[in-house]
DOPALUM-871442 format. One record per residue (C-alpha): residue number from 1; residue in three letters; x, y, z. Coordinates in steps of 0.1 Angstrom, whole numbers. Last residue first. Layout:
<recs>
   i  aa     X     Y     Z
 NUM ALA     X     Y     Z
...
</recs>
This chain:
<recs>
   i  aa     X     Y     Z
 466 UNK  -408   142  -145
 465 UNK  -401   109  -124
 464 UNK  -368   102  -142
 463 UNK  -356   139  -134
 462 UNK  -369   138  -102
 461 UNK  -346   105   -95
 460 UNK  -314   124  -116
 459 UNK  -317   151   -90
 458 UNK  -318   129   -60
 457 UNK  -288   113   -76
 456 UNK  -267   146   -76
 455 UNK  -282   153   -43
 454 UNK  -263   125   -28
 453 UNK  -234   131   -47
 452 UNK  -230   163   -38
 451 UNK  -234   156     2
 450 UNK  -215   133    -4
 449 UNK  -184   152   -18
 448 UNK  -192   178    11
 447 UNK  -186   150    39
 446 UNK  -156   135    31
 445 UNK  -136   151    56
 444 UNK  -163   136    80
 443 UNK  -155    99    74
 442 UNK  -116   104    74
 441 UNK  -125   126   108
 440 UNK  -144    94   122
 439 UNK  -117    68   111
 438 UNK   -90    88   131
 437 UNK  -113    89   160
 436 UNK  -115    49   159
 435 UNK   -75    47   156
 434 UNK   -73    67   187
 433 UNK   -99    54   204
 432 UNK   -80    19   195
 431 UNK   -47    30   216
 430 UNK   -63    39   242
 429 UNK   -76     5   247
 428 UNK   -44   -14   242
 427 UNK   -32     9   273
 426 UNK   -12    35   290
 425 UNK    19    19   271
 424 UNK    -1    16   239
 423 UNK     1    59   234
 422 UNK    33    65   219
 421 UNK    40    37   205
 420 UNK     2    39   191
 419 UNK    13    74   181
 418 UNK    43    67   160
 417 UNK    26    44   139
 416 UNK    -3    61   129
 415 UNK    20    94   122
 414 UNK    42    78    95
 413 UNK    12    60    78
 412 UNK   -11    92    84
 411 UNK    17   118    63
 410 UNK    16    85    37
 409 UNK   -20    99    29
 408 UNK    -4   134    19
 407 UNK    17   120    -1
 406 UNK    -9    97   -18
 405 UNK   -34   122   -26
 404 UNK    -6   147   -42
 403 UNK    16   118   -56
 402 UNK   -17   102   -74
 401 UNK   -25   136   -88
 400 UNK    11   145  -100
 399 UNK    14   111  -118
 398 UNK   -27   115  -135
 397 UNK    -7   146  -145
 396 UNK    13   130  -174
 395 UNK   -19   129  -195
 394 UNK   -17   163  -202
 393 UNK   -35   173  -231
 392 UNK   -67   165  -214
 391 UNK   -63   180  -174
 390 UNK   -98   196  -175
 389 UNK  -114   163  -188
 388 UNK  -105   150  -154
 387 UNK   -76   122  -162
 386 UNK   -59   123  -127
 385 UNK   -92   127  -105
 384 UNK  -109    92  -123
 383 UNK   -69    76  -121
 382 UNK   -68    91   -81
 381 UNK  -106    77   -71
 380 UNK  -102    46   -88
 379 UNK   -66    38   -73
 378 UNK   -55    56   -35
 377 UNK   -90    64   -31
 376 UNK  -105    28   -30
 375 UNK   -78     9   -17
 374 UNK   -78    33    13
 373 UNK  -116    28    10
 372 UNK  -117    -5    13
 371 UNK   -86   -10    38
 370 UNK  -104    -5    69
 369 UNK  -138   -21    65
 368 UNK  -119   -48    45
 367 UNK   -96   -54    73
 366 UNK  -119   -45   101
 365 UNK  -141   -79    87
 364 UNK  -113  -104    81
 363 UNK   -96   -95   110
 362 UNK  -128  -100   131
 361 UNK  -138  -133   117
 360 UNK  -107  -147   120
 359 UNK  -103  -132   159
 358 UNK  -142  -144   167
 357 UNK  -128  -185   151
 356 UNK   -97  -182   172
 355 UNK  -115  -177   204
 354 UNK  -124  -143   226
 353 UNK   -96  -125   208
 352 UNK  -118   -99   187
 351 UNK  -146   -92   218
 350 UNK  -136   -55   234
 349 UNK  -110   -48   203
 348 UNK  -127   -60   182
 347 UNK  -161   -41   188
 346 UNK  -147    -9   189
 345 UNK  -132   -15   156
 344 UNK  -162   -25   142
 343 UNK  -181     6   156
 342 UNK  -153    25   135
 341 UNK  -152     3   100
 340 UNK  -197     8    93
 339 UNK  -188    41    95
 338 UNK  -156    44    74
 337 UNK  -176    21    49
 336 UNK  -201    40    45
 335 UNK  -179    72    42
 334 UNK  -158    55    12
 333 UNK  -189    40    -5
 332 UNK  -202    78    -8
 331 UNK  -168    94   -13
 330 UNK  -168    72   -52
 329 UNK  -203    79   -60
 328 UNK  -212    61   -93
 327 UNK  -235    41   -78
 326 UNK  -222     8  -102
 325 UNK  -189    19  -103
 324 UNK  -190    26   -62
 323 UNK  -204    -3   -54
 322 UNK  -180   -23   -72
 321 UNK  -147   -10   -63
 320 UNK  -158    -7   -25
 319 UNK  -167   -46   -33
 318 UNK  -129   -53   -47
 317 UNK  -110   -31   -16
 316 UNK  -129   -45    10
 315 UNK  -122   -86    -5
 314 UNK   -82   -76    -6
 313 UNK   -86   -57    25
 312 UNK   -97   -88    41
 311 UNK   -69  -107    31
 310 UNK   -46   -84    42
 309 UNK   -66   -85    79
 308 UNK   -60  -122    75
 307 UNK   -19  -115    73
 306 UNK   -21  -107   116
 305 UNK   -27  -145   122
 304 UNK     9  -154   107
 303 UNK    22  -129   125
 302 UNK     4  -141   156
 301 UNK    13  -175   154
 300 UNK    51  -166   146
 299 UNK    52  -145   180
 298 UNK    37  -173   198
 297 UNK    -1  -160   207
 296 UNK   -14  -149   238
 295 UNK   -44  -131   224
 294 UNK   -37  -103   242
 293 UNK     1   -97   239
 292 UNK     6  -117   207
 291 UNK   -26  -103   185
 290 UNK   -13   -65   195
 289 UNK    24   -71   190
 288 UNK    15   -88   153
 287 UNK   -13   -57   145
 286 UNK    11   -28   155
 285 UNK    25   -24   121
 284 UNK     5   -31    96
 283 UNK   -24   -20   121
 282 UNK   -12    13   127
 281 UNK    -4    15    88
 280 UNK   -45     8    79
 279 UNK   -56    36   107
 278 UNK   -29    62   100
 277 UNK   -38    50    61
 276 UNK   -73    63    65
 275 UNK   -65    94    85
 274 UNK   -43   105    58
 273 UNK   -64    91    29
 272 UNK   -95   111    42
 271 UNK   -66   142    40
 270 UNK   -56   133     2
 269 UNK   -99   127    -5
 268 UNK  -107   161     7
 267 UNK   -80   186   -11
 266 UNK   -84   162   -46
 265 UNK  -119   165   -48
 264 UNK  -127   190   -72
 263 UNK   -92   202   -88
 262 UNK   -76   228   -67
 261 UNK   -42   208   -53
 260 UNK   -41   203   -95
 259 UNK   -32   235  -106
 258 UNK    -1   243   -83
 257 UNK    -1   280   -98
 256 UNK   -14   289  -136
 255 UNK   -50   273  -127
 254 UNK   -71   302  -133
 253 UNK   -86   282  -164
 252 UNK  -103   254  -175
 251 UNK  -119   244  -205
 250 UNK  -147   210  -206
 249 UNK  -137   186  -231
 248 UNK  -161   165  -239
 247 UNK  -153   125  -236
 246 UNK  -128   108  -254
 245 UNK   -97   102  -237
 244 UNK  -115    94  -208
 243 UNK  -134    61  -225
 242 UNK  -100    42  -230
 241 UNK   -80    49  -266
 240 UNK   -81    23  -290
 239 UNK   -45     5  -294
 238 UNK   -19    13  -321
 237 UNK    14     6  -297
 236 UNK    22    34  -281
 235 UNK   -14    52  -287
 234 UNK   -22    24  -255
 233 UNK    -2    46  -233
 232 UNK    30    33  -213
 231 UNK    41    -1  -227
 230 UNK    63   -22  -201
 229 UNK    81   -51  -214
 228 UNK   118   -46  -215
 227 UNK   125   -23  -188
 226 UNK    96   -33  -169
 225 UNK   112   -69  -171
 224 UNK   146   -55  -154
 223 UNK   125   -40  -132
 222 UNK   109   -68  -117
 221 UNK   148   -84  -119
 220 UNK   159   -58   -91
 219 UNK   125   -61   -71
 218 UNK   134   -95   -65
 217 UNK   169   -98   -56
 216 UNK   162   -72   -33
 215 UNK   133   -95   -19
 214 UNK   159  -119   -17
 213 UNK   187  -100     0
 212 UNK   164   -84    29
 211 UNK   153  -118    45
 210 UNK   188  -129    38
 209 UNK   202  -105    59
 208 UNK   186  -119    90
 207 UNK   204  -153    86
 206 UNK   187  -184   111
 205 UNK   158  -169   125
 204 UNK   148  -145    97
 203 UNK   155  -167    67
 202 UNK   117  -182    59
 201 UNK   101  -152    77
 200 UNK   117  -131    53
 199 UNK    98  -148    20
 198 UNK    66  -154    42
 197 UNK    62  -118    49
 196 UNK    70  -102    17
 195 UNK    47  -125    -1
 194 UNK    17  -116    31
 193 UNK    27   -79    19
 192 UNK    30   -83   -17
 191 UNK    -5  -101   -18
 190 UNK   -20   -72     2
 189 UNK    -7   -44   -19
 188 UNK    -8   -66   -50
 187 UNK   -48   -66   -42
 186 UNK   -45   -32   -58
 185 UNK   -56   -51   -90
 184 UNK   -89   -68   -77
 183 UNK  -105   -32   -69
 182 UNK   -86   -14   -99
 181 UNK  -109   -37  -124
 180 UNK  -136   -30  -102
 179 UNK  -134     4   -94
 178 UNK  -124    13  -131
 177 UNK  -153    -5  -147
 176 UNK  -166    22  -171
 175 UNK  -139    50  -160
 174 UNK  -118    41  -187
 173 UNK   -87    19  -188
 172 UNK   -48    17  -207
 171 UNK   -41    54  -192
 170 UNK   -53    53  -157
 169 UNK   -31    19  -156
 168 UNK     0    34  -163
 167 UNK    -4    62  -140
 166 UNK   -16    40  -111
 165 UNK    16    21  -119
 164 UNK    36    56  -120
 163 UNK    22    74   -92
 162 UNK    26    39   -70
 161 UNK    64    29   -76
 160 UNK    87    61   -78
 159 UNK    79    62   -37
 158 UNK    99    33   -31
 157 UNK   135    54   -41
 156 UNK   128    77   -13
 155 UNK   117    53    11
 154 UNK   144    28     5
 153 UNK   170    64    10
 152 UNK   154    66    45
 151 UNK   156    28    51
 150 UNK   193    27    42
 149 UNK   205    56    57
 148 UNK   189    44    93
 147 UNK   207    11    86
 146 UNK   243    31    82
 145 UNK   232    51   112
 144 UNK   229    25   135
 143 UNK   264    18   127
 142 UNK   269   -23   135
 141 UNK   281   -37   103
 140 UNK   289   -69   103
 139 UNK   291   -76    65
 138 UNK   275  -101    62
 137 UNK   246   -88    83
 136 UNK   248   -52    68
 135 UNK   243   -70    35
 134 UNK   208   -71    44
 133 UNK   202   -34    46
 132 UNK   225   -34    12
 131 UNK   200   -58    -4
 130 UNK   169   -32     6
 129 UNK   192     0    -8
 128 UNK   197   -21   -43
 127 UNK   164   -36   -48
 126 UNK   147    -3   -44
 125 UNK   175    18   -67
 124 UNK   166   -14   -93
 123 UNK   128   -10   -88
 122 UNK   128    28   -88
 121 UNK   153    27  -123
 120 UNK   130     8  -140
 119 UNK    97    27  -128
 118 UNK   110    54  -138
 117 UNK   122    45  -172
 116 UNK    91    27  -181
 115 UNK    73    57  -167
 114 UNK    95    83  -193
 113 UNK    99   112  -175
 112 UNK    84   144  -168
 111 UNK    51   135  -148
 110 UNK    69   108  -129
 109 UNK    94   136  -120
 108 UNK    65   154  -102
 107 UNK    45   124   -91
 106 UNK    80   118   -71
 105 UNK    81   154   -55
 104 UNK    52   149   -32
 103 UNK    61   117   -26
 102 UNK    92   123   -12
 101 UNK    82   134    17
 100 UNK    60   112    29
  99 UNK    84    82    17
  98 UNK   114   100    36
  97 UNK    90   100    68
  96 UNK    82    62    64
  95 UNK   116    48    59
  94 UNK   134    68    87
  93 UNK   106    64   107
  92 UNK   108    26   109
  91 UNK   143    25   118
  90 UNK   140    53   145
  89 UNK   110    28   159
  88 UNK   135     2   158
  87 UNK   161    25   179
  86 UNK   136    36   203
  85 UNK   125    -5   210
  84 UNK   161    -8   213
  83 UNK   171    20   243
  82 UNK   175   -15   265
  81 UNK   211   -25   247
  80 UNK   215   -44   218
  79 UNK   201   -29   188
  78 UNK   235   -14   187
  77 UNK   246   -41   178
  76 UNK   234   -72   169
  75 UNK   218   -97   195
  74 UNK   230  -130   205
  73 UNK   258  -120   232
  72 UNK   233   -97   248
  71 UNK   226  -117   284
  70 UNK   255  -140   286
  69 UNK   282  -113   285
  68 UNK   317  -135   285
  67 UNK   320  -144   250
  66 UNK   334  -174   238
  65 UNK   317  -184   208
  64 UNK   330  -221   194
  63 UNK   306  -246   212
  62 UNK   280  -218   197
  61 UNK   253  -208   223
  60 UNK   217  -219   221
  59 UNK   194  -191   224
  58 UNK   168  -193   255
  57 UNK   191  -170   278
  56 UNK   198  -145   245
  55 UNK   163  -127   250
  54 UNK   163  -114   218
  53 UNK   173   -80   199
  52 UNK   183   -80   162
  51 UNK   158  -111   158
  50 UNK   128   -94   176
  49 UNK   103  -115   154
  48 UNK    87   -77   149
  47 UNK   123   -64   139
  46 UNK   126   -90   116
  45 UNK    90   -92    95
  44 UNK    85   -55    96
  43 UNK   121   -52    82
  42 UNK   117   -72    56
  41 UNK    83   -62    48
  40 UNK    87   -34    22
  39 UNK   106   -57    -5
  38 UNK    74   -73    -9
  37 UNK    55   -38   -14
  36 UNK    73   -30   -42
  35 UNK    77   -63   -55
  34 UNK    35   -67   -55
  33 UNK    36   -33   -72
  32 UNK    55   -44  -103
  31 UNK    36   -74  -105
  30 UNK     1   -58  -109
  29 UNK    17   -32  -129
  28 UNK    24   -61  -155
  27 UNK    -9   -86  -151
  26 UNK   -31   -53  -157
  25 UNK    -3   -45  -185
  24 UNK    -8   -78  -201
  23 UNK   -46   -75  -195
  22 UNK   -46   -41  -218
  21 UNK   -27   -56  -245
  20 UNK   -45   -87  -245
  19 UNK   -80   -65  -242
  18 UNK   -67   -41  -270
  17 UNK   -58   -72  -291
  16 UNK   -93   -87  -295
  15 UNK  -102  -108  -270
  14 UNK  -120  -141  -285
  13 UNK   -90  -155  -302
  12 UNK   -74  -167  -271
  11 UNK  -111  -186  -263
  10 UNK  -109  -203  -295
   9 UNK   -74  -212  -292
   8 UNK   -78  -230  -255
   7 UNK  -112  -248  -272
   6 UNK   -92  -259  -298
   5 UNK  -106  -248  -335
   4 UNK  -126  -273  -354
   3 UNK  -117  -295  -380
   2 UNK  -127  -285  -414
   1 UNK  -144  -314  -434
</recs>
């Protein structure tokens, strides 16, 4: 009598090989942007633990250091002296600002090179500038501008990551169950994050450096296995084509100059991004100060607190996914949830710290309110603009697309920050009008798309009742 297969075989043999090929890739980009994002949060992690600049009276001095100032003698030069909040927030331009920029040019060179290549040599040029930070330590370097070079070139070299993975992943899936399936992936953002936060929090207090070295480390060897592993289009390696590939092709012209800033969609979803991530990067950043000052928590309690509103963008960005595959309106499920996200904000901020269960709760809920539709647009809505019927033959533009909407997104994440230092001085509360405002132009840029889409299913209801 034949024995029967193993249950573990049987259920391997049940995918055919264009679902293994296609989850190995999931699993692949999915790793590749975690490491981008992981190597992201060193300097997050120190400069909001306040390790280059403490309060030196409740350090414990060396038996061996003999140095007569007793009030700086622990911090690092030339974060040192009282201009230091103006030098971190230098820091955290200098990173932010070159990513802006130089994402408009990166979809660019995506689109002409090989992604395994550029997403290689990104990860290894990443892992490189982020050890180097760290080597500063070791190396006891004290030029602000040596660290200022470092994040702006980081920022450069970071922005090779998210045209190319979204790239990758437009190519290998279809518009069936793209929300969903690109829902759960851009968890990496989140993951990477609250990664990137444990990993520098482990060496922040006793060897800064090391909190940049690792995650180098890291980054370095993800790219070493893109090298080796990553497979671009699914005609690489004999697999069926995804659903876009094969739909009707619709002919465009007029579109000899900057073709792809006209495609529908692409001019009101980049500036909903840029008031979206202003909202998402003011928290990234400002979240840990905000829960410590008036919530009262220990500076590690209220990092540690701030990672929930990653969490919650990991559940936001899944159900936008899913609501919008199964409406099929993409800007719809976006403006909802910038509506429902504004009041919610409001609300936070008056009750969010009354109790550790209410600030859970909260985090949780702005967090996917927030970071649902930047998840949203930044993946679905990018792969569906990127591989329009108008752009077949040119499958490299789904790069240039993402880059567009993206760039002009990461314009907000430099901006977000650099207002709520600008504006939390006269008051917490300001500060949230301004994030709430922001979430009410993202909403209202949006508002033509929905209207579409909105009669678009009216139409289709008549249509079924005729």
């Amino acid at each position: 009598m034949r024995s029967s297969l193993a249950p573990g075989i049987k259920l391997a043999t049940s995918f055919s090989r264009d679902s293994w090929y296609r989850g190995f890739i999931l699993v692949l980009t999915f790793l590749f942007y975690t490491a981008y994002h992981l190597s992201r949060k060193p300097i997050m992690v120190v400069l909001g633990r306040f390790q280059l600049h403490q309060n030196c009276s409740f350090v414990v001095k060396p038996a061996d250091l003999n140095v007569t100032d007793n009030v700086t003698w622990c911090d690092w030069a030339p974060f040192d002296q009282d201009n230091y909040q103006n030098l971190f927030g230098i820091l955290d331009n200098c990173f932010l600002v070159a990513y802006a920029i130089g994402m408009f040019f990166s979809g660019m060179f995506g689109e002409r090179l090989p992604l395994r290549y550029y997403l290689t040599a990104g990860m290894l040029s990443s892992g490189l500038f982020t050890a180097l930070f760290g080597l500063g330590f070791y190396w006891n370097i004290h030029s602000l501008w040596y660290y200022c070079f470092m994040q702006a070139m980081n920022g450069l070299v970071q922005t090779t990551g998210w045209p190319a993975v979204v790239a990758c992943v437009g190519n290998w899936f279809g518009k069936g169950k793209r929300g969903f399936i690109m829902g759960v992936w851009n968890s990496h953002t989140s993951v990477g994050n609250i990664l990137g936060s444990l990993i520098a929090g482990a060496f922040v207090s006793s060897a800064w450096g090391m909190s940049f070295i690792v995650p180098g480390i890291i980054i370095g060897t993800t790219g070493v296995i893109c090298f080796f592993f990553l497979v671009e289009r699914p005609e690489d390696v004999n697999c069926s084509l995804p659903q876009h590939h094969v739909r009707p092709i619709a002919v465009c012209s007029m579109w000899n100059l900057f073709p792809y800033i006209y495609l529908q969609g692409v001019v009101e979803f980049s500036l909903c991004l840029l008031f979206a991530k202003l909202v998402s990067y003011t928290f990234l950043y400002w979240l840990p100060l905000y829960i410590a000052n008036v919530a009262h928590f220990d500076p590690k309690g209220a990092g540690d607190m701030s990672t929930l509103f990653d969490v919650g963008g990991i559940v936001g960005g899944i159900v936008a996914g899913v609501i919008s595959d199964y409406s099929g309106g993409r800007a719809t499920t976006c403006c909802v949830m910038l509506i429902v996200a504004a009041p919610m904000l409001f609300l936070y901020n008056r009750i969010g710290q009354n109790g550790v269960p209410t600030t859970i709760g909260m985090l949780l809920l702005c967090g996917a309110l927030v970071n649902g539709p930047y998840a949203l647009i930044t993946t679905a809505v990018s792969a569906d603009l990127g591989t329009h019927e108008c752009l077949r033959g040119n499958s490299r533009a789904l790069s240039t697309v993402t880059a567009i909407i993206d760039g002009t997104g990461s314009i907000g994440a430099a901006v977000g920050p650099l207002l709520a230092g600008l504006i939390s001085p006269t008051g917490w509360n300001n500060v949230f009008y301004m994030l709430i405002v922001a979430d009410v132009l993202a909403c209202l840029l949006l508002s033509r798309l929905v209207f579409k889409e909105v009669h678009r299913w009216c139409g289709h209801a008549a249509r079924q009742r005729g």
